[in-house]
C-alpha positions, -999 to 999 in steps of 0.1 A, spaced: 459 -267 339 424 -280 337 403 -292 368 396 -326 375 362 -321 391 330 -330 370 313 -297 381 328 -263 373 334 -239 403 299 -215 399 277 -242 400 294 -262 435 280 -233 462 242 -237 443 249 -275 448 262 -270 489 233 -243 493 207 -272 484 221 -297 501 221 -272 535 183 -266 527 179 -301 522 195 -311 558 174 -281 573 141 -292 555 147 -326 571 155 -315 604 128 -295 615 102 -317 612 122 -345 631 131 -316 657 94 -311 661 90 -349 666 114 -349 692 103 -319 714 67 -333 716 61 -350 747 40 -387 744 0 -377 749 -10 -413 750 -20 -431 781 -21 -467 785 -51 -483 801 -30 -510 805 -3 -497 824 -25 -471 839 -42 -501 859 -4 -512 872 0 -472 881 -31 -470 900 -33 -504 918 1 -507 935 -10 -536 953 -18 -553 913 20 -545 907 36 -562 939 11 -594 935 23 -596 900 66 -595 913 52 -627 934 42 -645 909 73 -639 885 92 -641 916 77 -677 922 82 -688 884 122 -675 885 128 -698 917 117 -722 894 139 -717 869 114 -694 845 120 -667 831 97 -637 831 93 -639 797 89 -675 794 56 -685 776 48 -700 809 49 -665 825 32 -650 796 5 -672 795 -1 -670 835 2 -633 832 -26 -634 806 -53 -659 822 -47 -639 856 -53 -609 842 -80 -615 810 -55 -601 785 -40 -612 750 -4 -626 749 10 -593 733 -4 -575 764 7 -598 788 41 -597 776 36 -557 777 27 -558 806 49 -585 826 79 -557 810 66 -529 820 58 -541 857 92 -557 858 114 -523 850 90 -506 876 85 -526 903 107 -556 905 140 -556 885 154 -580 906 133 -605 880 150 -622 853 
């Protein structure tokens, strides 16, 4: 009785050894990607880390814009963010996040 598979039995371990190299080939350099730990500070966030007192006056202000019904992400907050703080809207939105998950959570 013949086999019904396309490939005959000497060549199918060649075929699963190239496909394990394959995986392993793949895998290390995603492995190494992985075990490296981020070298890039932000001086952007770095000036929330060092200046506390920046952080909290920043919660105020979001705080202030949720009690009236704005969101911290609102392009209201955004924009205030950015004029306060001399920065581009990507960065203020960056930054509103960032100072939000640190400091002040309690802010929607």
């Amino acid at each position: 009785m013949r086999s019904t598979r396309s490939q005959p039995r000497a060549q199918r371990p060649a075929s699963r050894q190239l496909r394990t190299l394959l995986a392993v080939a793949l895998a290390i350099p995603a492995a190494g990607m992985v075990a490296l730990p981020a070298r890039a500070n932000s001086p952007l966030l770095d000036s929330v880390k060092q200046n506390p007192q920046l952080a909290r006056s920043l919660c105020n202000d979001l705080k202030a814009l949720n009690a009236q019904g704005l969101s911290a992400t609102s392009p209201q907050a955004v924009a205030m963010v950015a004029s306060r703080q001399g920065l581009n809207k990507t960065d203020a939105e960056i930054l509103t996040t960032y100072v939000v998950g640190l400091h002040c959570p309690e802010v929607r």
